[in-house]
Every structure is written in C-alpha cells, then in structure tokens.
Backbone bond lengths (Angstrom), bond angles and torsions (degrees), N, CA, C in turn:
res aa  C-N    CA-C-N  psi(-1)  N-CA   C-N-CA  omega(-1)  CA-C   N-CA-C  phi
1 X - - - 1.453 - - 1.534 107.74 -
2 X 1.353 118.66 136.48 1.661 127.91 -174.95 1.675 87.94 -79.83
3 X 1.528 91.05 165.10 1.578 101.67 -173.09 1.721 90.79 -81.16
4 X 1.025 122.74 -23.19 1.830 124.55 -179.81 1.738 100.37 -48.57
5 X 1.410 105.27 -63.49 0.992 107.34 -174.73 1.629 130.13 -70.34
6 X 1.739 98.00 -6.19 1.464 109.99 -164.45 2.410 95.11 -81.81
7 X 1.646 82.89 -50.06 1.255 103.75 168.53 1.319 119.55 -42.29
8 X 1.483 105.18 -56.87 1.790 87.09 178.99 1.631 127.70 -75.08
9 X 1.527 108.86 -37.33 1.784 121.65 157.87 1.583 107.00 -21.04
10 X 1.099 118.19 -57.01 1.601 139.57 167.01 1.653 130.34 -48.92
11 X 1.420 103.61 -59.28 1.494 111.71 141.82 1.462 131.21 -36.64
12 X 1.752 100.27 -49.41 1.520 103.88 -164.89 1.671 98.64 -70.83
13 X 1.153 127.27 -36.02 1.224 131.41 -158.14 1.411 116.02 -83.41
14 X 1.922 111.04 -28.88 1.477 102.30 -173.51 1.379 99.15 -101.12
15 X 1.073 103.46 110.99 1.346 157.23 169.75 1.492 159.86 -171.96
16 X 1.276 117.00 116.70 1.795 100.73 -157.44 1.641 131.44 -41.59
17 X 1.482 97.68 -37.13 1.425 103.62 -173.48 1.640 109.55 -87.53
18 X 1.463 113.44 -39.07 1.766 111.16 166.70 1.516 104.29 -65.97
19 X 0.862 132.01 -39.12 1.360 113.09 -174.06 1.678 112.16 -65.63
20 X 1.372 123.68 -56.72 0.918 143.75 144.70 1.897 113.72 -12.80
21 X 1.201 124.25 -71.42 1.493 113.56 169.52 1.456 103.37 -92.17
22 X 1.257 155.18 31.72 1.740 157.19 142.90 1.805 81.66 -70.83
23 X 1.129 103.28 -76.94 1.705 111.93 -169.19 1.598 121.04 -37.63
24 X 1.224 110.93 -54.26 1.789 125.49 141.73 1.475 120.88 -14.52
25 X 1.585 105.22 -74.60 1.225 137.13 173.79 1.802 107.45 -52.06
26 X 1.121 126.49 -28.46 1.236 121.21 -162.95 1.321 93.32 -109.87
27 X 1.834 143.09 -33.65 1.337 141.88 137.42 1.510 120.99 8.76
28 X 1.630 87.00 -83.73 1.401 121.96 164.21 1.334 122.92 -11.05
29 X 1.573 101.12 -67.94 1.621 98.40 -145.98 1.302 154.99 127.36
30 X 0.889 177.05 -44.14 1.411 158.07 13.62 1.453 104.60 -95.23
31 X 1.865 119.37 29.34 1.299 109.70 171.84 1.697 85.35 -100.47
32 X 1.407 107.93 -37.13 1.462 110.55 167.99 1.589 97.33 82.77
33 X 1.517 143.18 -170.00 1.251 156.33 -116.21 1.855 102.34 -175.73
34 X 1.618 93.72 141.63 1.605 102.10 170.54 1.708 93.83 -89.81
35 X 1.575 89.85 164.43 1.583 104.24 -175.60 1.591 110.26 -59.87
36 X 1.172 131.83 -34.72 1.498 146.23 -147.99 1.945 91.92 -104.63
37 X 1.310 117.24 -15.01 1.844 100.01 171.50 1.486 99.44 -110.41
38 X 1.970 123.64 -15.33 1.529 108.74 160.01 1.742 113.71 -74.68
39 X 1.488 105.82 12.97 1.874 87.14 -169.18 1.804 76.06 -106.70
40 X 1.511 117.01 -43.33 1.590 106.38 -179.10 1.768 127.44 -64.55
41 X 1.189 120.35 -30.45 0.711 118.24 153.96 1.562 148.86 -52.25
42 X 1.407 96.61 -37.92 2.279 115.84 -173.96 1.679 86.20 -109.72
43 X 1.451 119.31 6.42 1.925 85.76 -172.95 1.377 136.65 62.05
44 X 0.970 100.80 36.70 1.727 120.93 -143.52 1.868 96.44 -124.69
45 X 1.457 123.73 91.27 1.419 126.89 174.52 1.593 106.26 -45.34
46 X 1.266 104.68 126.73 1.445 127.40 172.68 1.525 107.93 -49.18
47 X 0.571 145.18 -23.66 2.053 153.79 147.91 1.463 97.43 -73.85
48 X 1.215 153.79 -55.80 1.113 126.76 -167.05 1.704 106.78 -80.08
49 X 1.166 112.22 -53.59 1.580 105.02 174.90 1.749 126.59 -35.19
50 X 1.370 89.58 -38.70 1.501 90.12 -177.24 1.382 104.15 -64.40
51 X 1.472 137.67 -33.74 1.079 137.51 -170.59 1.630 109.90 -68.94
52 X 1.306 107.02 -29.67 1.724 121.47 -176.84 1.425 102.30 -77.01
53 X 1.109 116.84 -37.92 1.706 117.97 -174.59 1.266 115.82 -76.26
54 X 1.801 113.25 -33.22 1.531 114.26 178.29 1.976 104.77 -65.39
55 X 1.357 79.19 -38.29 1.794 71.87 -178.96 1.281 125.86 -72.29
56 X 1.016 118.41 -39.61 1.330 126.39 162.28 1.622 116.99 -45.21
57 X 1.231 108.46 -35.95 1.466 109.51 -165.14 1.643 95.49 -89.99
58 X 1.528 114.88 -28.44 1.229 91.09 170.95 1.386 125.60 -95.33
59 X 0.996 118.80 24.44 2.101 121.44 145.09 1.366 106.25 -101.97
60 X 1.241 115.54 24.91 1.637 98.23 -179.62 1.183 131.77 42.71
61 X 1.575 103.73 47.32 1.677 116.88 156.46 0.909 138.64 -95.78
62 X 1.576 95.50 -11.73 2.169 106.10 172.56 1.554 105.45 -134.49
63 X 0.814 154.90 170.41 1.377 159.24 111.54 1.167 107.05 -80.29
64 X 1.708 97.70 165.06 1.549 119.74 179.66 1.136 114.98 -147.24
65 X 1.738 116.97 146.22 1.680 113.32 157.26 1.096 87.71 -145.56
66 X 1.866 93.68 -178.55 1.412 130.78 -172.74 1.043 124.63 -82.48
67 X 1.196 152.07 93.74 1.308 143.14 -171.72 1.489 123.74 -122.58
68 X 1.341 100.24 71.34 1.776 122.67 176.54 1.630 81.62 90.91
69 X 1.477 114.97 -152.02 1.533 113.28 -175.84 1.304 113.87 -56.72
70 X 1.218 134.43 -20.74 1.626 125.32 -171.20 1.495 105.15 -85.93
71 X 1.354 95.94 162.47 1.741 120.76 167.38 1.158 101.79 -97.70
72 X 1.353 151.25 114.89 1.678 150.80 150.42 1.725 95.27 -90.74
73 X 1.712 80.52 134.23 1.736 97.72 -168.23 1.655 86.67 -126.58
74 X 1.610 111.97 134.07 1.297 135.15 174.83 1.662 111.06 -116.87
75 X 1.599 97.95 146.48 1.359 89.85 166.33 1.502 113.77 -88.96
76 X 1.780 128.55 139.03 0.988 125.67 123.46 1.113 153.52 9.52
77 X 1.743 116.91 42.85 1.561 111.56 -162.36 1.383 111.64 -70.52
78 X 1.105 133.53 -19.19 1.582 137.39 -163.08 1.565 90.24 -70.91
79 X 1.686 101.82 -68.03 2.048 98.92 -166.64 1.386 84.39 -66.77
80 X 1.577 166.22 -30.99 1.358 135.66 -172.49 1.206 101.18 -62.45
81 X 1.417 134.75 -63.23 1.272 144.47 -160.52 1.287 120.12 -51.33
82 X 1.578 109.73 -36.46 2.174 137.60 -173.86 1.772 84.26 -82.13
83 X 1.066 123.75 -43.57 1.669 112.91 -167.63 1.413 117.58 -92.39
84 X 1.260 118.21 -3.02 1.575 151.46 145.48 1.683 102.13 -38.01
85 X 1.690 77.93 -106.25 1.547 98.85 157.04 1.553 122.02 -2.29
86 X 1.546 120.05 -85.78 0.758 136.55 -144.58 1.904 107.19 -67.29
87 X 1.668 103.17 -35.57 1.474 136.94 -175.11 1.533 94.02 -58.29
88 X 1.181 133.24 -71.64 1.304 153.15 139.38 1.220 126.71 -2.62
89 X 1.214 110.93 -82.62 1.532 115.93 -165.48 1.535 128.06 -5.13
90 X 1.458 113.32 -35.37 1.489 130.28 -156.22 1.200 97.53 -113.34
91 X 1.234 142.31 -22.37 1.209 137.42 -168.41 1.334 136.94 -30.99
92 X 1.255 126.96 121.77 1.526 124.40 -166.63 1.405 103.14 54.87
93 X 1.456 143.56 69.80 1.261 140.85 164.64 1.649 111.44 14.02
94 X 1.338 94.65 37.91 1.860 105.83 154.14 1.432 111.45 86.42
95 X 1.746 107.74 4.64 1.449 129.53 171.75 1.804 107.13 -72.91
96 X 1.076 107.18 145.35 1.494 111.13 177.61 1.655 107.10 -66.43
97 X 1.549 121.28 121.58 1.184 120.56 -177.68 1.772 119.17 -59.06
98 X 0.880 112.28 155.36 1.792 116.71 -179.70 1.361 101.36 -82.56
99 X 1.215 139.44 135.55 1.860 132.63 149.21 1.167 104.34 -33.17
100 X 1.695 99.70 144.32 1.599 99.75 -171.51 1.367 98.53 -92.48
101 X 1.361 149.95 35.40 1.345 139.17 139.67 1.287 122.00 -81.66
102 X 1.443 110.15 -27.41 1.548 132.05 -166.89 1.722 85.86 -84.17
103 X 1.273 129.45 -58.10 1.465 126.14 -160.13 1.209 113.51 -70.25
104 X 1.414 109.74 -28.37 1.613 117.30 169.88 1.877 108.87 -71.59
105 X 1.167 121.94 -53.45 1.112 130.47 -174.59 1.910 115.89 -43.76
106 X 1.722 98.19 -36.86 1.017 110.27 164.10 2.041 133.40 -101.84
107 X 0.977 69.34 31.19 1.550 97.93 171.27 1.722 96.58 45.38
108 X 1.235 123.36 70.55 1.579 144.89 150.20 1.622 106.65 -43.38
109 X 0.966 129.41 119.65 1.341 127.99 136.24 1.479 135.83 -10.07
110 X 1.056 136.74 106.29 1.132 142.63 -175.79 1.925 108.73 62.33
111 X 0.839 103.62 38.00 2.097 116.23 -167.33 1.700 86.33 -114.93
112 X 1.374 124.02 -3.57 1.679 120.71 167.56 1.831 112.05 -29.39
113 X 1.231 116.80 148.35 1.211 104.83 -171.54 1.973 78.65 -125.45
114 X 1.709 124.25 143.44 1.068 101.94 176.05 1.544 98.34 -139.65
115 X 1.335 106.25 -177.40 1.653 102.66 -179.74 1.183 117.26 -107.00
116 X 1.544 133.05 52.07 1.325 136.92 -163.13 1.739 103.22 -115.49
C-alpha cells in the first residue's frame, strides 16, 4: 500500500461518525450491513451516512453491493489489515512486543489509557 493511499485510509477513519460505523462494519463481518440498519443503529441521518460511506469507500475501507433493493456495505478487511500492517511493521525496533497489559502495567510509553 502507497503512503497516498495509507494517508487517506486514515483520513477516512478520523472521524467520529466513520469511525463509529467502520467499527459497526467490522462487528458485522464480511456479510456486513444494509444502509438503513447502519443509519438505525449509529443514529446516523440517511443523507449524512451516505456521505460517510462514499468516503469511506473511496479509500477503500468498505465495499458495497446490491442486493435486490438494498446496498450492503462491508468493511474492507484487506486495506484494514495492509494499514495494520503497515502501522506495525517496525515495532519495537524488531524486539518482540510486550502484551499490552504487561506494557501498560509497566508504565510503557505512550500505553496511556485516556477517557476521550
């Protein structure tokens, strides 16, 4: 994955309400959700969602098809998984990572737990 594309995956997501139905979306499944139980579910106006889903779909964080009148929207596990990956790769300068209860416990760097 190009960092263009890593960048926008990133974009698509920070945000309250995409993040918010991505997270939904990843619940789900790869059977994934019609548009009308992600707008009932997140509270999410059927005009604004659609706007969250186009974006999303264009970093390739959800896919979609047709299925009789509905849209079923999936998350993207491949670009979740590549932007995973990618977040990662380097981790601990190639040292085996600690469990993150254990790394927190020992007061790890950036392992802050906050209430936001």
């Amino acid at each position: 994955m190009e960092i263009k594309s890593i960048v926008s995956a990133l974009a698509a997501l920070a945000q309250e309400s995409r993040l918010t139905i991505f997270r939904l979306l990843v619940q789900a499944g790869p059977t994934g959700l019609p548009a009308g139980k992600i707008s009932e579910v997140t509270g999410i106006a059927p005009s604004s969602l659609s706007f969250h889903l186009k974006e999303m779909s264009h970093a390739s964080m959800v896919t979609s098809r047709q299925e009789g009148r509905f849209v079923i929207y999936a998350a993207n596990f491949c670009t979740m998984n590549t932007l995973i990956t990618f977040l990662t790769e380097n981790c601990c300068q190639g040292e085996p990572c600690m469990p993150e209860s254990l790394a927190c416990a020992v007061g790890d760097v950036g392992c802050e737990r906050s209430n936001h």
